[in-house]
C-alpha positions as CSV (number, residue, x, y, z in Angstrom):
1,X,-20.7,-4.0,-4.4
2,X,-21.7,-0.3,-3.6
3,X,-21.0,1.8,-7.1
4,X,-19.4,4.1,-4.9
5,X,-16.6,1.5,-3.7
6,X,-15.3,0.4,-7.0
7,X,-14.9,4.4,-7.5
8,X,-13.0,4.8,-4.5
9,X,-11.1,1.7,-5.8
10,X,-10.6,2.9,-9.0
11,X,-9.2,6.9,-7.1
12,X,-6.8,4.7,-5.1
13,X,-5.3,2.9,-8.3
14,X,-5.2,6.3,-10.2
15,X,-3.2,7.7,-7.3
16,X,-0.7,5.1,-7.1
17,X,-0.3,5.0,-10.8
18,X,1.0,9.2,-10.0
19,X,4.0,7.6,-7.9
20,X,6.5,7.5,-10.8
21,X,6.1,11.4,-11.2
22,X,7.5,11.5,-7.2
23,X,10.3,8.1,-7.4
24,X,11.7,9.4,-10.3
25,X,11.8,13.0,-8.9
26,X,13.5,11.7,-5.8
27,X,15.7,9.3,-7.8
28,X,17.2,12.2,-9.7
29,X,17.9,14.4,-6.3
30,X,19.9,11.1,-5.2
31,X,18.1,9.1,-2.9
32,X,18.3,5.2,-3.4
33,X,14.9,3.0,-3.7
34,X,15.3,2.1,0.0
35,X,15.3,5.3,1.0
36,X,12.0,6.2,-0.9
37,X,10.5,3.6,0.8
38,X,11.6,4.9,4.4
39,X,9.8,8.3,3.1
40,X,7.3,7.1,1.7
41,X,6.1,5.5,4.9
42,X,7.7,8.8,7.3
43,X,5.8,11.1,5.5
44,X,2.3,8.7,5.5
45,X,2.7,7.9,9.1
46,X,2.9,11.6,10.1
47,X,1.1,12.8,8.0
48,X,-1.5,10.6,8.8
49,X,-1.3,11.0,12.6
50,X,-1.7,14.8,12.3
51,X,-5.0,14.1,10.5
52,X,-6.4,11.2,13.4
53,X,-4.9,13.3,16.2
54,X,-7.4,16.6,14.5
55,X,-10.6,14.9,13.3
56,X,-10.2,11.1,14.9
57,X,-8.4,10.5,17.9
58,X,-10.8,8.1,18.7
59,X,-9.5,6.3,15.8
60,X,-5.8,5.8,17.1
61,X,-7.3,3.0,20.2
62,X,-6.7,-0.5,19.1
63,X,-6.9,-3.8,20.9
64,X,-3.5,-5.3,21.6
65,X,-5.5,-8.9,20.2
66,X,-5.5,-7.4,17.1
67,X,-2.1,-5.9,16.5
68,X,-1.5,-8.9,14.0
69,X,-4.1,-7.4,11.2
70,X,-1.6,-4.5,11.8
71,X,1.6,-6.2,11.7
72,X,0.2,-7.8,8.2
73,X,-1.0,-4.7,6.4
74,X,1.5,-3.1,7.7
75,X,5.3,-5.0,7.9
76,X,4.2,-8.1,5.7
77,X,2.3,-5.7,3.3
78,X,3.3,-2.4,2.6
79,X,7.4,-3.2,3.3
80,X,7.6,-6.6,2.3
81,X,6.5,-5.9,-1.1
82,X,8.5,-2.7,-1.4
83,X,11.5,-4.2,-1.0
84,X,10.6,-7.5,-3.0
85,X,9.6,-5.1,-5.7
86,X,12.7,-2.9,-6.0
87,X,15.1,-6.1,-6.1
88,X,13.0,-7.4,-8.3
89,X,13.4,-4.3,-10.8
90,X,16.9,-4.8,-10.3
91,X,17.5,-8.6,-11.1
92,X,15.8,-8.3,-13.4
93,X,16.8,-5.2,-15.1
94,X,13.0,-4.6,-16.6
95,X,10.7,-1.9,-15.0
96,X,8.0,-4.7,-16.9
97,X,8.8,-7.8,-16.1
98,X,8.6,-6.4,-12.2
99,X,5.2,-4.7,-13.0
100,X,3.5,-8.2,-14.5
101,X,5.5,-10.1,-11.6
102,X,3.9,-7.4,-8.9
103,X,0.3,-7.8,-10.3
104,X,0.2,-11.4,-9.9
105,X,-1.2,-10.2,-6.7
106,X,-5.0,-9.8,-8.1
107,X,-4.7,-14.2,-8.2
108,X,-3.4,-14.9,-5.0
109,X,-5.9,-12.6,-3.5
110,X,-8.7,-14.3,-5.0
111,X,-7.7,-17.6,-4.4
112,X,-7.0,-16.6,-0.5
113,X,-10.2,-15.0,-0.5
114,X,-11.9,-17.8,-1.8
115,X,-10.0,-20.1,1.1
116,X,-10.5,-17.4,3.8
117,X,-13.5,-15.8,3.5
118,X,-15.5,-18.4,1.4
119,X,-15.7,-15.5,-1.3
120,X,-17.0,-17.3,-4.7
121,X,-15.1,-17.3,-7.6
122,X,-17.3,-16.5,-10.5
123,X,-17.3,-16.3,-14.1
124,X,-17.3,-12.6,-14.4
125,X,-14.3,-12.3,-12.0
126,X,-12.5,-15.0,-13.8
127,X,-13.0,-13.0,-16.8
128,X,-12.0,-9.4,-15.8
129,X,-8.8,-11.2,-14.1
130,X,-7.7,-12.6,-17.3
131,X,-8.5,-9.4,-19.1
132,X,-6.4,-7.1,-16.5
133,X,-3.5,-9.5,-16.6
134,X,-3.8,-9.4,-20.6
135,X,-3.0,-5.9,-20.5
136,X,-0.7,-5.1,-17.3
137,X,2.0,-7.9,-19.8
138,X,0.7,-5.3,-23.0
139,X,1.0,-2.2,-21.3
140,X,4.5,-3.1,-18.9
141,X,6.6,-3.6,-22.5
142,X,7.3,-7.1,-21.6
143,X,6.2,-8.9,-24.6
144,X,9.1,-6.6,-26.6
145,X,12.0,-7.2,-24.3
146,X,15.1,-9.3,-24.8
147,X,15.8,-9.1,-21.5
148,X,16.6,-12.9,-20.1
149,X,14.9,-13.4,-17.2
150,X,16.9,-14.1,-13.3
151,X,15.0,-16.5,-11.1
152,X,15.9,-14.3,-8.4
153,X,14.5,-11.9,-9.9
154,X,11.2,-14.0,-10.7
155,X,11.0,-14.7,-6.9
156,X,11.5,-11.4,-6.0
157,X,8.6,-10.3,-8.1
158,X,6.4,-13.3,-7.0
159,X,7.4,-12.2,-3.1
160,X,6.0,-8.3,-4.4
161,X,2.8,-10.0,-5.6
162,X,2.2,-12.2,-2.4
163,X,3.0,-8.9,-0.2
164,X,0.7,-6.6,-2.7
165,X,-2.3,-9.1,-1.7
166,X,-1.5,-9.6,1.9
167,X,-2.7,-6.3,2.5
168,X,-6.1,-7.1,0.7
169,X,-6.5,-10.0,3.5
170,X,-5.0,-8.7,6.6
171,X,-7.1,-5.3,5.8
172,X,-10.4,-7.3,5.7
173,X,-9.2,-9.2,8.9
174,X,-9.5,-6.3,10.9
175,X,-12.7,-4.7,8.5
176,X,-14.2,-7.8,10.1
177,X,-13.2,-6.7,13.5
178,X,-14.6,-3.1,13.4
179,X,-11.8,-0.7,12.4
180,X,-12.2,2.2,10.1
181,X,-10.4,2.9,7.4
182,X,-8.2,5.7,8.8
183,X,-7.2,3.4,11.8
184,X,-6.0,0.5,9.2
185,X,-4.0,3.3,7.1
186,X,-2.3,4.9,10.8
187,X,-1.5,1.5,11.7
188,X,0.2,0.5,8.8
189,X,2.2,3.1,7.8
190,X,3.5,2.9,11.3
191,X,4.4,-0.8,11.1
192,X,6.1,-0.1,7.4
193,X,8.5,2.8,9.1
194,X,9.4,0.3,11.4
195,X,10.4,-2.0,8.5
196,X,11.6,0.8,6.4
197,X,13.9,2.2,9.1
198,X,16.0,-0.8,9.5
199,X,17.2,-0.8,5.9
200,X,16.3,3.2,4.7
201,X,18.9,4.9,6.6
202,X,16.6,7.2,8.6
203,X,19.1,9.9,10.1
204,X,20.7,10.2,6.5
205,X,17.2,10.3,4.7
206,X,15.6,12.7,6.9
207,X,18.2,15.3,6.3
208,X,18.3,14.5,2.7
209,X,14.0,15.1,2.4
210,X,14.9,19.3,3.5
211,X,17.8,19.9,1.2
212,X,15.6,22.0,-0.5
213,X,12.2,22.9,-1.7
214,X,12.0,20.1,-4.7
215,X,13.2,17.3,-2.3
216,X,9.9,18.3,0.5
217,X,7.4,18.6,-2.4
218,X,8.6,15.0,-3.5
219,X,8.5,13.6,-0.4
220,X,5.2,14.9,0.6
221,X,3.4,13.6,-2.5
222,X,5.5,10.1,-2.4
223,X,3.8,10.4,1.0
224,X,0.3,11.5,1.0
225,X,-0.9,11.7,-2.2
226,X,0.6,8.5,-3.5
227,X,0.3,6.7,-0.1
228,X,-2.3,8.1,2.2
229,X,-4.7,9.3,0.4
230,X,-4.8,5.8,-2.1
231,X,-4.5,3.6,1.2
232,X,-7.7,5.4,2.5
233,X,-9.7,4.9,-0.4
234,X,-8.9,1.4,-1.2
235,X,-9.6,0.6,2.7
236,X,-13.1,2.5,2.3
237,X,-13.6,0.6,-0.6
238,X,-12.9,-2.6,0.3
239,X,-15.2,-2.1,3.4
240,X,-18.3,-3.1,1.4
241,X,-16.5,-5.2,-1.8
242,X,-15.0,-8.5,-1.8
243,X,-11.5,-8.6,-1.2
244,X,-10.8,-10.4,-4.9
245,X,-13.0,-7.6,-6.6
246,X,-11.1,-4.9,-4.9
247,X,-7.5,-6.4,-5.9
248,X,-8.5,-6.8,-9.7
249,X,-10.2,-3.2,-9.6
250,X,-7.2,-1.7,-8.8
251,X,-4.6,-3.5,-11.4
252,X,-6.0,-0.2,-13.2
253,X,-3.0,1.4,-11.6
254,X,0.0,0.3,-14.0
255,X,-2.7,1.7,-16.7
256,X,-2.4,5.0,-14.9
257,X,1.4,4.5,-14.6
258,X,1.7,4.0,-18.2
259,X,-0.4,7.2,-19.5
260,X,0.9,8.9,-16.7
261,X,4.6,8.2,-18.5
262,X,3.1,8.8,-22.0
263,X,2.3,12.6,-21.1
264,X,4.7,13.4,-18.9
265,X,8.1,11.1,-19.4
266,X,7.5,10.9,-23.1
267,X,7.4,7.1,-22.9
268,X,6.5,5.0,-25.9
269,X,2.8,5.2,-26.7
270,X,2.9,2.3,-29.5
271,X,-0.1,0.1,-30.3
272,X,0.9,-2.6,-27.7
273,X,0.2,-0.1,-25.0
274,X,-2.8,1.5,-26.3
275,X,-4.2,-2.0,-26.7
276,X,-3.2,-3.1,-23.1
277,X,-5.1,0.2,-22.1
278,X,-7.7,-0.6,-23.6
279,X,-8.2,-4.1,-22.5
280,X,-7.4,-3.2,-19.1
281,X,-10.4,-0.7,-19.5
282,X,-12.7,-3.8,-20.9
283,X,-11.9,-5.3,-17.6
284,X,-12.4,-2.6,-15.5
285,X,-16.4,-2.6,-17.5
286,X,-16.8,-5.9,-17.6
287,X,-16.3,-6.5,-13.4
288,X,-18.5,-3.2,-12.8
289,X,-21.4,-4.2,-14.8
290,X,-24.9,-5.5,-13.4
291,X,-23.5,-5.2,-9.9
292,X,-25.9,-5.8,-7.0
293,X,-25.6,-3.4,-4.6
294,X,-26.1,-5.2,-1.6
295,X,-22.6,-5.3,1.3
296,X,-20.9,-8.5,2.0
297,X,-22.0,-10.2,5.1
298,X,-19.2,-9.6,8.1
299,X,-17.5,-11.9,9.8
300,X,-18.1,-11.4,14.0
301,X,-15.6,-9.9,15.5
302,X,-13.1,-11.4,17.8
């Protein structure tokens, strides 16, 4: 793995780990969590078109034989596990038992991979996975809860984690097949305002994201910086890492999330958490360490 992919990796966790400055912003100016979602992927997909249409229209021409890798990223991905995630906060009424339940994703992505794309499952993976999950449970709060758990809530999060990893495989799917990174981004954050728009009330939403000043500024950054800008990276990155490698690099993001809520949310910053952190950060050392830098072999395209 290229040194410089597991930093983009690491720039596209750190960005999604900003998003609870932007959903809670929103959340207080009275939009629901279905809603988010429907800007979230309004404000990527434009935003991101204004880019391809300026510096890569060439970039905007797919095959119609590969509109699955899309559909994947992009409606069985990004949606799916947006939705999944947000019932699964509300079942089951923990912001951590969601987060653990969501970055269950790292495993199925490795043992896909492993099915898939014949990606080996070594020791030093199987160590920085165990590590990362360690401290995503120390770090979400879950260990301290009372909270009983709802197995609707549990499958909820489990369908969050599947969707999470999907887009880990469906991206490399069409890697293999010769798109760039800002084609895979376009694509999918046109598929997931599809989704979104069935259950985000678009007409309602839109009017609602230029009630004033605040509401824009939240919507753009729920947009690109916490959705664009990530989703570009992680692509890049994962052009020239394994697809398990990629998914365990960035479960740095509920690390983010969590000093991200310490500085600015005044969250609790007890020694659970600032041990998760720090094992988290063991993993992160552990999976960079003694790399080869040499790109994985590609599959021919189709």
């Amino acid at each position: 793995m290229k040194k410089t992919s597991a930093i983009f990796i690491m720039i596209a966790a750190t960005l999604w780990g900003c998003i609870g400055i932007f959903v809670n912003g929103l959340f207080d100016q009275g939009f629901t969590r279905p809603q988010m979602v429907f800007v979230r992927t309004l404000t990527a997909a434009v935003g991101m078109l204004i880019f391809m249409l300026i510096f890569d229209r060439k970039g905007l021409k797919i095959k119609p034989r590969h509109i699955w890798c899309f559909l994947g990223t992009g409606l069985f991905s990004l949606y799916f596990f947006n939705i999944c995630y947000f019932y699964s906060m509300q079942y089951n009424d923990s912001l951590g038992v969601a987060a653990v339940l969501l970055y269950t994703a790292p495993a199925f992505v490795t043992v896909l991979s492993c099915i898939l794309f014949k990606e080996k499952f070594t020791l030093k993976k199987a160590l920085s996975l165990v590590l990362m999950s360690v401290g995503c449970v120390l770090v979400s709060g879950i260990i301290n809860t009372s909270t009983p758990f709802s197995p609707v809530g549990i499958l909820f999060g489990l369908g969050s984690g599947i969707g999470y990893a999907l887009y880990s495989i469906f991206g490399r799917y069409a890697i293999n097949r010769g798109y760039r990174s800002s084609t895979i981004s376009f694509y999918t954050f046109l598929f997931a305002l599809i989704g979104s728009s069935i259950s985000g009330q678009p007409i309602k939403t839109a009017k609602m994201m230029f009630t004033s000043f605040e509401t824009v500024f939240l919507s753009l950054g729920l947009g690109i910086i916490c959705c664009v800008l990530p989703y570009i990276f992680y692509t890049k990155g994962l052009e020239r890492t394994e697809s398990s490698t990629a998914s365990i690099l960035a479960t740095a993001e509920p690390m983010v999330a969590s000093v991200i809520g310490i500085a600015f949310f005044n969250d609790r910053a007890d020694l659970t958490v600032l041990s998760g952190i720090a094992v988290m950060i063991a993993g992160i050392i552990i999976m960079n360490i003694n790399r080869k830098d040499k790109d994985n072999e590609k599959n021919s395209a189709s």
